[in-house]
N, C-alpha and C positions, 0 to 999 in steps of 0.2 A: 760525178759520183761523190754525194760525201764520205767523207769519212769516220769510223766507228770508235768512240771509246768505250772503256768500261767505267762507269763511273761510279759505281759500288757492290758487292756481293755480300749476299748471307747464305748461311747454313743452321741449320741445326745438325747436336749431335748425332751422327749415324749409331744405330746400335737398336737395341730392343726397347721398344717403347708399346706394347700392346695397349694401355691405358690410354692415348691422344689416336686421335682422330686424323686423318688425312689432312682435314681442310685445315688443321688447329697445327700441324706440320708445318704444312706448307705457309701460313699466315706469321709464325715465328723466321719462318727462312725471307721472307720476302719482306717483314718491316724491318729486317735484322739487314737487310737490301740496300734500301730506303735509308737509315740512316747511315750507313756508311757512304754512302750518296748524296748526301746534303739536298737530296731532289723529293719537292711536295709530291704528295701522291697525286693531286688534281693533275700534275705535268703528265702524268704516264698516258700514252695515246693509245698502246698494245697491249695485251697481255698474252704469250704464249708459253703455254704448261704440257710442259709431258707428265704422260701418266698410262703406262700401261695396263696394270691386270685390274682398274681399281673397279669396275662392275663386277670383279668375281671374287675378288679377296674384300673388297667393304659392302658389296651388293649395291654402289653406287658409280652410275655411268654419269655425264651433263654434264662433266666437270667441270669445266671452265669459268662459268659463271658463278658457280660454286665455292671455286678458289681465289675467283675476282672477286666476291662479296668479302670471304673470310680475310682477303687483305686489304678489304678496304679500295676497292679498285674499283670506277665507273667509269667503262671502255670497255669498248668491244673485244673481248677474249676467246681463245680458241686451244684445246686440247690439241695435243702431237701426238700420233700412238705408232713407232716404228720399233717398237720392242725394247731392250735394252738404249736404246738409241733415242728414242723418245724425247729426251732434254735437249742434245745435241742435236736433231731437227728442230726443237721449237728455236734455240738458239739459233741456229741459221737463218731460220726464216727471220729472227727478230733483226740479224743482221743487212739482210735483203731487205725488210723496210726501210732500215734507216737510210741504206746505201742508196735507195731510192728516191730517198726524199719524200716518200709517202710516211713516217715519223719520225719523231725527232727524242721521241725517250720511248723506249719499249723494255720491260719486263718479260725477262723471261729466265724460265726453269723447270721445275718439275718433282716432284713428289710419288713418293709410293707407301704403302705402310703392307705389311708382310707380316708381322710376327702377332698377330692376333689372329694366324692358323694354324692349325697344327701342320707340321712337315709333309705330308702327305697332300696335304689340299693344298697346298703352298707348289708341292712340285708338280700337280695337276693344273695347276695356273700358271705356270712359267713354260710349260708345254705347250700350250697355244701358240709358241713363238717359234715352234718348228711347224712340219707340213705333216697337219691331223691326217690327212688319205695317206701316205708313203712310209710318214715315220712316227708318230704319237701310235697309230695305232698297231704298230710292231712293235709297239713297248718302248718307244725311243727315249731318252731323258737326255737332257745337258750334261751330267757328268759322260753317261755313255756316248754321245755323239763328241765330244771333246775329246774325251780318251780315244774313239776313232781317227779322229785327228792327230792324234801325239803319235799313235802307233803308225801311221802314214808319213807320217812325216822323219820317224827313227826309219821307217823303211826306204824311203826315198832318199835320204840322206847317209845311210848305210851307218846308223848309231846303234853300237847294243842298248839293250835293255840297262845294266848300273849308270852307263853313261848318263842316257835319258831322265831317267828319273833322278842320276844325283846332280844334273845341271840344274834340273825344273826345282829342286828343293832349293837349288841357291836361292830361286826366283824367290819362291816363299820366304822366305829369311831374309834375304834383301829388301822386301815391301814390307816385312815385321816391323825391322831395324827404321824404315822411315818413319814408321804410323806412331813410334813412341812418343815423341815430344807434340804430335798434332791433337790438339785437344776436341778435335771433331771426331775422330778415329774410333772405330767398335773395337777395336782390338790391339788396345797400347802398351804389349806385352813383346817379347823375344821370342823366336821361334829360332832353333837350332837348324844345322844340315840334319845333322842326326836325328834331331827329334821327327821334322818331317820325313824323314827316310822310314822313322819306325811307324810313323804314323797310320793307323787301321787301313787297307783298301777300299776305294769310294767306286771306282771304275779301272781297271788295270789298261796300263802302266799310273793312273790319278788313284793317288790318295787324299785324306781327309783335310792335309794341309795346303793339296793344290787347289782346293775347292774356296772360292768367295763365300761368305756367309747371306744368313738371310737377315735383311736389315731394315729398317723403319728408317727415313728421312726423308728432308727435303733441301731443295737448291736456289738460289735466286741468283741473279745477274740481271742490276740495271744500264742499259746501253744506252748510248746517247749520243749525236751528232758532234763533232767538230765544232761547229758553231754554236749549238747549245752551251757545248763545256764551255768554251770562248768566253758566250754570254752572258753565263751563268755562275763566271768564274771558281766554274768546277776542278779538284786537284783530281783529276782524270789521266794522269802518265803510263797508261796501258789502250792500246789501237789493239783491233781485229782488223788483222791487216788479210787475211786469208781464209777463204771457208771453201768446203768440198765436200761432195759426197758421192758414193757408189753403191751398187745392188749387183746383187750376185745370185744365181739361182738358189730357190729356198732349201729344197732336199740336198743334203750329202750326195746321193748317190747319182742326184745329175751335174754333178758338175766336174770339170776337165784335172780340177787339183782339190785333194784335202791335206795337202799340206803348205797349200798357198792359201792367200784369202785374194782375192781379186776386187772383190768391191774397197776393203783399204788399200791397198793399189791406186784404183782409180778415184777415190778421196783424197789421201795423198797428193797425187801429179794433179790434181785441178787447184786443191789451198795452196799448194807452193806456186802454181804457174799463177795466181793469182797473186801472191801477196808479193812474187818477184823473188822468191828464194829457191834456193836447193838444201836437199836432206843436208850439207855441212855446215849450212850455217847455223843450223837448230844448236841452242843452248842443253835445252833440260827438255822432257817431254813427261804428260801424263797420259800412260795407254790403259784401253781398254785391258785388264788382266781377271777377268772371271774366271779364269784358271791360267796355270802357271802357264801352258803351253800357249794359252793365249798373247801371252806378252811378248813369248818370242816372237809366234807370229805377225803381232802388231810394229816390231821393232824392224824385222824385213819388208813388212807393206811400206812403212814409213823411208823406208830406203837407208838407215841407217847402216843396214847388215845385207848381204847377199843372200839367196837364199839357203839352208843351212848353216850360215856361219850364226848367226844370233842364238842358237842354242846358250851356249857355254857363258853368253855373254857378263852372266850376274858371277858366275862360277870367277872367271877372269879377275873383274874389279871393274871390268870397263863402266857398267850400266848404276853401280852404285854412288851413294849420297858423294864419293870424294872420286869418282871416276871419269870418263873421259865425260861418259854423256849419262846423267845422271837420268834415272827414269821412273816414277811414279814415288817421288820425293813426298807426296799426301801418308803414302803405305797401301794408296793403289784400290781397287775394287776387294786387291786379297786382305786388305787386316783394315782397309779405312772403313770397308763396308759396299756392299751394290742395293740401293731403294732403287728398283730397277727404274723407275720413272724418270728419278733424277738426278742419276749418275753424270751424264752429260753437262749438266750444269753447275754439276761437285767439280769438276775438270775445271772447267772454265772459271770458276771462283778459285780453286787451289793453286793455277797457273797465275793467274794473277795476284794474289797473295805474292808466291815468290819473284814474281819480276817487280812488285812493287817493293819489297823489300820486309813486309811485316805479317810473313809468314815463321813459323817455327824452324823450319827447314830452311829459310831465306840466305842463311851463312854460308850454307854449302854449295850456293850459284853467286853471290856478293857482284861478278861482273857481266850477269847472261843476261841478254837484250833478246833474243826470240826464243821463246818455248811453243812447242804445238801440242794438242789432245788429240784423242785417239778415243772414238765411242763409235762400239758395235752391238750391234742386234743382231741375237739368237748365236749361228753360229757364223756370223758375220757376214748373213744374207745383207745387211745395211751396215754403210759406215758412213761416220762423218768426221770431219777434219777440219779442225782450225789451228791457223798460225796468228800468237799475239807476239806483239814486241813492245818494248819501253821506245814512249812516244820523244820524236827529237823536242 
Protein backbone atom coordinates (compact mmCIF):
# COMPACT_ATOMS: atom_id res chain seq x y z
CA UNK A 1 0.00 0.00 0.00
CA UNK A 2 1.62 3.35 -0.75
CA UNK A 3 1.63 5.72 1.16
CA UNK A 4 -0.28 9.32 1.18
CA UNK A 5 1.22 12.83 1.27
CA UNK A 6 -0.17 16.21 1.06
CA UNK A 7 1.86 18.03 -1.07
CA UNK A 8 -0.01 21.33 -1.37
CA UNK A 9 -3.51 23.12 -0.31
CA UNK A 10 -5.37 26.06 -1.40
CA UNK A 11 -8.40 27.93 -0.51
CA UNK A 12 -10.07 30.79 -1.23
CA UNK A 13 -11.53 33.38 1.17
CA UNK A 14 -14.68 31.87 2.74
CA UNK A 15 -17.28 34.63 3.12
CA UNK A 16 -19.90 36.35 0.60
CA UNK A 17 -18.87 36.48 -2.73
CA UNK A 18 -22.34 36.51 -4.82
CA UNK A 19 -20.38 38.25 -7.91
CA UNK A 20 -17.85 34.81 -8.87
CA UNK A 21 -18.99 31.86 -10.17
CA UNK A 22 -18.56 28.34 -8.68
CA UNK A 23 -16.19 27.19 -11.26
CA UNK A 24 -14.04 30.75 -10.95
CA UNK A 25 -14.02 29.62 -6.85
CA UNK A 26 -13.19 26.69 -7.16
CA UNK A 27 -10.31 27.27 -10.12
CA UNK A 28 -8.54 30.04 -7.47
CA UNK A 29 -8.60 27.24 -4.72
CA UNK A 30 -7.14 24.54 -6.84
CA UNK A 31 -4.25 26.76 -8.79
CA UNK A 32 -3.64 28.34 -5.22
CA UNK A 33 -3.16 24.10 -4.80
CA UNK A 34 -0.83 23.67 -7.44
CA UNK A 35 1.37 26.13 -6.51
CA UNK A 36 1.86 25.46 -3.12
CA UNK A 37 2.77 22.05 -4.56
CA UNK A 38 5.42 22.59 -6.83
CA UNK A 39 3.29 19.86 -8.93
CA UNK A 40 2.58 20.51 -13.02
CA UNK A 41 -1.00 20.22 -13.54
CA UNK A 42 -0.21 17.59 -16.64
CA UNK A 43 0.99 15.37 -13.29
CA UNK A 44 -2.62 15.39 -11.87
CA UNK A 45 -4.15 11.77 -12.92
CA UNK A 46 -7.72 12.51 -10.65
CA UNK A 47 -9.75 15.01 -9.91
CA UNK A 48 -12.45 14.60 -7.14
CA UNK A 49 -14.81 17.57 -6.32
CA UNK A 50 -17.45 17.86 -3.87
CA UNK A 51 -20.26 19.83 -4.52
CA UNK A 52 -23.61 19.55 -3.14
CA UNK A 53 -26.69 21.92 -3.82
CA UNK A 54 -24.75 23.34 -7.00
CA UNK A 55 -27.82 22.37 -9.68
CA UNK A 56 -30.20 24.32 -7.37
CA UNK A 57 -28.33 27.30 -6.03
CA UNK A 58 -26.38 27.92 -9.60
CA UNK A 59 -28.98 25.90 -11.78
CA UNK A 60 -25.73 23.86 -12.85
CA UNK A 61 -25.37 20.15 -12.25
CA UNK A 62 -22.01 18.06 -14.64
CA UNK A 63 -19.77 19.40 -12.39
CA UNK A 64 -16.86 17.85 -12.63
CA UNK A 65 -15.76 18.42 -15.85
CA UNK A 66 -16.68 21.77 -15.37
CA UNK A 67 -14.36 22.38 -12.54
CA UNK A 68 -11.60 20.24 -14.38
CA UNK A 69 -11.67 22.69 -17.24
CA UNK A 70 -11.80 25.88 -14.98
CA UNK A 71 -8.50 24.61 -13.35
CA UNK A 72 -7.10 23.59 -16.08
CA UNK A 73 -7.21 19.89 -15.57
CA UNK A 74 -7.15 17.09 -18.39
CA UNK A 75 -8.28 13.84 -16.36
CA UNK A 76 -10.90 12.05 -15.68
CA UNK A 77 -12.97 13.88 -12.91
CA UNK A 78 -15.80 13.05 -10.71
CA UNK A 79 -18.22 15.09 -8.40
CA UNK A 80 -18.78 13.70 -4.60
CA UNK A 81 -22.36 14.61 -3.43
CA UNK A 82 -22.72 13.26 0.33
CA UNK A 83 -24.08 16.57 1.77
CA UNK A 84 -22.07 18.61 4.04
CA UNK A 85 -19.53 15.80 3.52
CA UNK A 86 -19.07 15.98 0.06
CA UNK A 87 -15.14 17.24 0.02
CA UNK A 88 -14.40 14.83 2.75
CA UNK A 89 -15.67 11.83 0.54
CA UNK A 90 -13.99 13.06 -2.52
CA UNK A 91 -10.87 13.40 -0.24
CA UNK A 92 -11.15 9.86 0.77
CA UNK A 93 -11.58 8.40 -2.24
CA UNK A 94 -8.51 10.59 -3.59
CA UNK A 95 -6.85 8.83 -0.75
CA UNK A 96 -7.93 5.18 -1.79
CA UNK A 97 -6.52 5.86 -5.16
CA UNK A 98 -3.36 6.71 -4.26
CA UNK A 99 -3.14 4.00 -1.68
CA UNK A 100 -3.86 1.86 -4.32
CA UNK A 101 -1.52 2.54 -6.60
CA UNK A 102 -4.26 3.31 -9.30
CA UNK A 103 -2.70 7.27 -8.89
CA UNK A 104 0.09 8.90 -8.02
CA UNK A 105 -1.17 12.85 -7.60
CA UNK A 106 -4.95 13.27 -7.24
CA UNK A 107 -6.69 16.60 -6.73
CA UNK A 108 -9.13 16.88 -4.71
CA UNK A 109 -11.84 19.29 -2.96
CA UNK A 110 -14.80 20.96 -3.46
CA UNK A 111 -16.67 24.10 -3.88
CA UNK A 112 -20.03 25.58 -3.13
CA UNK A 113 -21.31 29.19 -3.69
CA UNK A 114 -24.59 30.12 -1.54
CA UNK A 115 -24.82 33.67 -1.18
CA UNK A 116 -26.16 34.54 -4.63
CA UNK A 117 -29.76 33.37 -2.82
CA UNK A 118 -31.80 34.93 -0.99
CA UNK A 119 -32.16 33.02 2.56
CA UNK A 120 -34.97 31.29 1.93
CA UNK A 121 -34.10 29.50 -1.40
CA UNK A 122 -30.75 28.88 0.22
CA UNK A 123 -32.63 27.06 3.34
CA UNK A 124 -34.89 25.22 0.60
CA UNK A 125 -31.64 23.78 -0.82
CA UNK A 126 -29.80 22.82 2.24
CA UNK A 127 -33.06 20.67 3.03
CA UNK A 128 -32.64 18.29 0.47
CA UNK A 129 -30.09 16.96 2.84
CA UNK A 130 -32.52 15.63 5.29
CA UNK A 131 -35.53 12.96 4.39
CA UNK A 132 -38.14 15.06 1.89
CA UNK A 133 -41.10 12.15 2.85
CA UNK A 134 -40.52 12.14 6.98
CA UNK A 135 -39.00 15.51 7.61
CA UNK A 136 -38.61 18.42 4.76
CA UNK A 137 -42.12 18.02 4.49
CA UNK A 138 -43.04 18.53 8.29
CA UNK A 139 -41.40 21.68 7.87
CA UNK A 140 -38.09 20.32 9.17
CA UNK A 141 -34.94 22.78 8.73
CA UNK A 142 -31.21 22.27 10.13
CA UNK A 143 -31.44 24.72 12.91
CA UNK A 144 -34.79 22.88 14.08
CA UNK A 145 -33.47 19.31 13.69
CA UNK A 146 -30.18 20.45 15.56
CA UNK A 147 -31.92 22.22 18.20
CA UNK A 148 -33.82 18.54 18.54
CA UNK A 149 -30.61 17.31 19.12
CA UNK A 150 -29.32 19.69 21.88
CA UNK A 151 -32.56 19.31 23.54
CA UNK A 152 -32.01 15.31 23.59
CA UNK A 153 -29.03 15.42 24.49
CA UNK A 154 -29.63 18.26 27.79
CA UNK A 155 -32.30 15.43 28.39
CA UNK A 156 -30.24 12.42 28.32
CA UNK A 157 -27.64 13.85 30.10
CA UNK A 158 -29.88 15.56 32.73
CA UNK A 159 -28.34 19.39 31.77
CA UNK A 160 -30.76 22.43 32.60
CA UNK A 161 -31.47 24.67 30.20
CA UNK A 162 -28.61 27.92 31.44
CA UNK A 163 -26.13 25.16 31.59
CA UNK A 164 -26.74 24.08 27.97
CA UNK A 165 -26.92 27.02 26.31
CA UNK A 166 -24.02 28.80 28.40
CA UNK A 167 -21.62 25.90 27.65
CA UNK A 168 -22.74 25.89 23.72
CA UNK A 169 -21.96 29.77 23.80
CA UNK A 170 -18.48 28.90 25.04
CA UNK A 171 -18.26 26.85 21.83
CA UNK A 172 -19.16 30.09 19.82
CA UNK A 173 -16.66 32.25 21.40
CA UNK A 174 -13.97 29.64 21.34
CA UNK A 175 -14.17 29.17 17.19
CA UNK A 176 -14.63 33.35 17.13
CA UNK A 177 -11.47 33.70 19.18
CA UNK A 178 -9.53 31.15 16.56
CA UNK A 179 -11.02 32.47 13.21
CA UNK A 180 -9.31 36.01 14.03
CA UNK A 181 -5.86 35.98 12.85
CA UNK A 182 -6.96 33.20 9.96
CA UNK A 183 -7.18 35.14 6.88
CA UNK A 184 -9.52 32.79 5.01
CA UNK A 185 -12.22 33.10 7.84
CA UNK A 186 -15.87 34.86 7.12
CA UNK A 187 -15.89 36.13 10.39
CA UNK A 188 -12.58 37.61 12.02
CA UNK A 189 -14.31 39.26 14.61
CA UNK A 190 -14.85 38.33 18.80
CA UNK A 191 -18.01 36.93 19.91
CA UNK A 192 -18.53 37.12 23.63
CA UNK A 193 -20.37 34.39 26.16
CA UNK A 194 -22.64 37.18 26.79
CA UNK A 195 -23.12 38.30 23.44
CA UNK A 196 -24.01 34.79 22.26
CA UNK A 197 -26.27 34.23 25.35
CA UNK A 198 -28.19 37.62 24.27
CA UNK A 199 -28.15 36.63 20.92
CA UNK A 200 -32.01 36.65 18.90
CA UNK A 201 -33.44 32.84 19.08
CA UNK A 202 -32.70 30.65 15.78
CA UNK A 203 -34.34 27.23 17.04
CA UNK A 204 -34.67 26.94 21.07
CA UNK A 205 -32.39 26.04 23.13
CA UNK A 206 -29.96 27.41 19.35
CA UNK A 207 -29.57 30.93 18.73
CA UNK A 208 -28.25 33.01 16.15
CA UNK A 209 -24.56 32.71 17.35
CA UNK A 210 -24.87 28.83 17.51
CA UNK A 211 -25.76 28.83 13.90
CA UNK A 212 -22.57 28.48 10.91
CA UNK A 213 -23.23 31.04 8.37
CA UNK A 214 -23.94 30.89 4.70
CA UNK A 215 -20.76 31.07 2.85
CA UNK A 216 -19.37 31.08 -0.83
CA UNK A 217 -15.87 29.05 -1.20
CA UNK A 218 -13.75 26.69 -2.24
CA UNK A 219 -11.01 23.81 -1.08
CA UNK A 220 -8.19 22.09 -2.72
CA UNK A 221 -5.69 19.47 -1.55
CA UNK A 222 -3.17 17.98 -3.87
CA UNK A 223 -2.24 14.25 -2.71
CA UNK A 224 0.51 12.35 -3.88
CA UNK A 225 2.32 9.08 -3.30
CA UNK A 226 5.52 8.48 -1.19
CA UNK A 227 7.29 7.93 -4.12
CA UNK A 228 6.23 10.75 -6.20
CA UNK A 229 7.16 13.20 -3.33
CA UNK A 230 10.55 11.08 -3.10
CA UNK A 231 10.86 11.65 -6.78
CA UNK A 232 9.85 14.65 -7.23
CA UNK A 233 11.64 16.06 -4.30
CA UNK A 234 8.56 17.22 -3.06
CA UNK A 235 8.62 19.27 0.71
CA UNK A 236 5.49 17.03 1.47
CA UNK A 237 6.12 16.59 5.63
CA UNK A 238 2.25 15.80 6.24
CA UNK A 239 0.88 11.73 5.51
CA UNK A 240 -2.78 10.77 5.50
CA UNK A 241 -2.09 8.13 7.66
CA UNK A 242 -5.97 7.33 8.33
CA UNK A 243 -9.36 7.63 6.57
CA UNK A 244 -12.96 6.41 7.76
CA UNK A 245 -16.24 6.72 7.23
CA UNK A 246 -19.82 5.93 8.62
CA UNK A 247 -23.73 6.20 7.80
CA UNK A 248 -26.45 6.41 10.07
CA UNK A 249 -30.04 6.31 9.32
CA UNK A 250 -31.28 9.49 7.44
CA UNK A 251 -34.47 10.70 9.58
CA UNK A 252 -34.23 11.79 13.38
CA UNK A 253 -36.85 9.84 14.29
CA UNK A 254 -35.50 6.41 13.17
CA UNK A 255 -32.74 6.26 14.89
CA UNK A 256 -31.80 4.56 18.39
CA UNK A 257 -29.87 8.06 19.68
CA UNK A 258 -30.23 12.00 19.06
CA UNK A 259 -27.95 12.67 21.16
CA UNK A 260 -25.18 10.27 19.77
CA UNK A 261 -24.07 10.47 16.22
CA UNK A 262 -23.24 6.79 15.44
CA UNK A 263 -21.88 7.23 11.88
CA UNK A 264 -18.86 9.64 13.53
CA UNK A 265 -18.42 6.76 15.82
CA UNK A 266 -17.99 4.36 13.29
CA UNK A 267 -15.60 7.02 11.21
CA UNK A 268 -13.63 7.54 14.05
CA UNK A 269 -12.67 3.66 15.16
CA UNK A 270 -12.02 2.78 11.39
CA UNK A 271 -9.30 6.15 10.76
CA UNK A 272 -7.71 5.39 14.09
CA UNK A 273 -7.80 1.44 13.51
CA UNK A 274 -6.18 2.29 10.39
CA UNK A 275 -3.69 4.76 10.84
CA UNK A 276 -2.65 2.79 14.23
CA UNK A 277 -3.75 5.34 16.77
CA UNK A 278 -6.18 5.93 19.57
CA UNK A 279 -8.29 9.20 20.46
CA UNK A 280 -4.93 10.02 22.93
CA UNK A 281 -2.76 10.43 20.75
CA UNK A 282 -4.65 13.11 18.74
CA UNK A 283 -2.83 16.53 19.02
CA UNK A 284 -5.29 19.28 17.73
CA UNK A 285 -8.61 18.40 15.77
CA UNK A 286 -10.77 20.26 13.04
CA UNK A 287 -14.56 19.08 13.75
CA UNK A 288 -17.45 19.40 11.89
CA UNK A 289 -19.40 22.41 14.08
CA UNK A 290 -22.51 23.71 11.90
CA UNK A 291 -23.82 24.44 15.15
CA UNK A 292 -22.48 24.58 18.56
CA UNK A 293 -24.01 21.33 19.73
CA UNK A 294 -22.39 19.94 16.93
CA UNK A 295 -18.97 20.10 18.14
CA UNK A 296 -19.68 18.69 21.16
CA UNK A 297 -21.16 15.87 19.63
CA UNK A 298 -18.27 15.43 17.17
CA UNK A 299 -15.65 15.62 20.23
CA UNK A 300 -17.56 12.47 21.97
CA UNK A 301 -17.78 10.47 18.42
CA UNK A 302 -14.17 11.26 18.18
CA UNK A 303 -13.62 9.62 21.47
CA UNK A 304 -12.06 12.42 23.17
CA UNK A 305 -15.00 12.94 25.71
CA UNK A 306 -17.43 10.21 27.05
CA UNK A 307 -20.74 10.67 26.32
CA UNK A 308 -21.94 13.88 27.97
CA UNK A 309 -18.81 14.98 29.34
CA UNK A 310 -17.80 17.14 26.14
CA UNK A 311 -20.56 19.59 26.88
CA UNK A 312 -18.61 21.94 29.07
CA UNK A 313 -15.67 21.33 27.37
CA UNK A 314 -14.84 24.94 25.66
CA UNK A 315 -16.56 26.32 28.86
CA UNK A 316 -13.49 24.49 30.93
CA UNK A 317 -10.33 25.60 28.78
CA UNK A 318 -9.83 22.11 27.88
CA UNK A 319 -10.79 22.38 23.84
CA UNK A 320 -9.24 25.95 23.37
CA UNK A 321 -6.32 27.44 21.17
CA UNK A 322 -3.98 27.01 24.79
CA UNK A 323 -5.76 23.90 26.13
CA UNK A 324 -5.39 20.36 26.49
CA UNK A 325 -6.83 19.38 23.01
CA UNK A 326 -7.28 22.27 21.02
CA UNK A 327 -10.20 22.17 18.61
CA UNK A 328 -11.22 23.83 15.30
CA UNK A 329 -8.06 26.31 15.72
CA UNK A 330 -9.35 27.51 11.56
CA UNK A 331 -12.58 29.28 13.80
CA UNK A 332 -14.39 26.15 12.61
CA UNK A 333 -17.47 25.92 10.16
CA UNK A 334 -18.86 28.56 13.12
CA UNK A 335 -17.01 31.90 12.20
CA UNK A 336 -14.41 30.25 9.40
CA UNK A 337 -17.45 29.64 7.32
CA UNK A 338 -19.44 26.15 5.82
CA UNK A 339 -19.43 26.26 1.32
CA UNK A 340 -21.28 23.27 2.07
CA UNK A 341 -19.41 21.51 -0.77
CA UNK A 342 -16.05 22.16 0.37
CA UNK A 343 -15.90 22.29 3.96
CA UNK A 344 -14.17 18.86 3.92
CA UNK A 345 -11.38 19.92 2.20
CA UNK A 346 -11.12 23.41 4.20
CA UNK A 347 -10.25 20.70 7.05
CA UNK A 348 -7.87 19.00 5.40
CA UNK A 349 -5.97 22.15 4.17
CA UNK A 350 -6.34 23.91 7.64
CA UNK A 351 -4.97 20.63 9.57
CA UNK A 352 -2.21 20.66 7.53
CA UNK A 353 -1.38 24.35 7.50
CA UNK A 354 -0.97 23.67 11.37
CA UNK A 355 1.06 20.58 11.58
CA UNK A 356 3.12 22.14 8.87
CA UNK A 357 3.79 24.92 10.84
CA UNK A 358 2.58 27.99 8.59
CA UNK A 359 -0.68 28.28 9.67
CA UNK A 360 -1.85 31.45 11.72
CA UNK A 361 -2.73 29.42 14.59
CA UNK A 362 0.50 27.24 14.02
CA UNK A 363 2.04 28.72 17.67
CA UNK A 364 -0.62 27.26 19.67
CA UNK A 365 0.21 23.42 18.63
CA UNK A 366 4.38 24.31 17.88
CA UNK A 367 4.86 20.30 18.98
CA UNK A 368 1.53 18.30 17.59
CA UNK A 369 2.49 15.57 15.20
CA UNK A 370 -1.37 14.10 14.64
CA UNK A 371 -4.43 16.10 14.24
CA UNK A 372 -7.64 14.50 12.79
CA UNK A 373 -10.99 16.26 10.76
CA UNK A 374 -14.31 15.55 11.45
CA UNK A 375 -16.83 16.23 8.35
CA UNK A 376 -20.69 15.40 8.58
CA UNK A 377 -23.57 15.43 6.29
CA UNK A 378 -26.99 16.75 7.21
CA UNK A 379 -27.49 15.70 10.73
CA UNK A 380 -24.64 13.45 10.66
CA UNK A 381 -26.40 10.66 8.52
CA UNK A 382 -22.56 10.74 6.84
CA UNK A 383 -19.27 11.11 8.36
CA UNK A 384 -15.77 10.93 7.46
CA UNK A 385 -12.59 10.98 9.21
CA UNK A 386 -9.12 11.50 8.65
CA UNK A 387 -5.92 11.11 10.77
CA UNK A 388 -2.82 13.31 9.39
CA UNK A 389 0.57 13.29 11.10
CA UNK A 390 4.02 15.12 10.62
CA UNK A 391 5.80 12.68 8.32
CA UNK A 392 9.12 10.84 10.07
Amino acid sequence: MNGVRVAGVGLTHFGSHPERTGRDLFAEAALNARDDAGVPLDDVEQLNVGNFAGSLLEGQGHTAPLLAEAAGLDCPATRYEEACASAGVAVREAVRAVRSGEADVVLAGGMERMTNNDTPETTEALAIAADELFEIRAGVTFPGAYALMATAYAEAFDVDEETLKTDLANVASKNHDNALPNEYAQYQREISVEQALDAPPVAEPLGLFDCCPVTDGASAVVLVSEEYAADHDLSADVAVVGTGQGTDRMALQDREYLARTPAADDAAAMAYDDAGIDAADVDVAEVHDCFTIAEVLAIESLGFYEPGEGLGAARRGETRADGELPVNLSGGLKAKGHPVGATGGSQIAEMTRLLRGDHPNSDEVPDAEVGVTHNAGGTVASAVVHVLEVAE
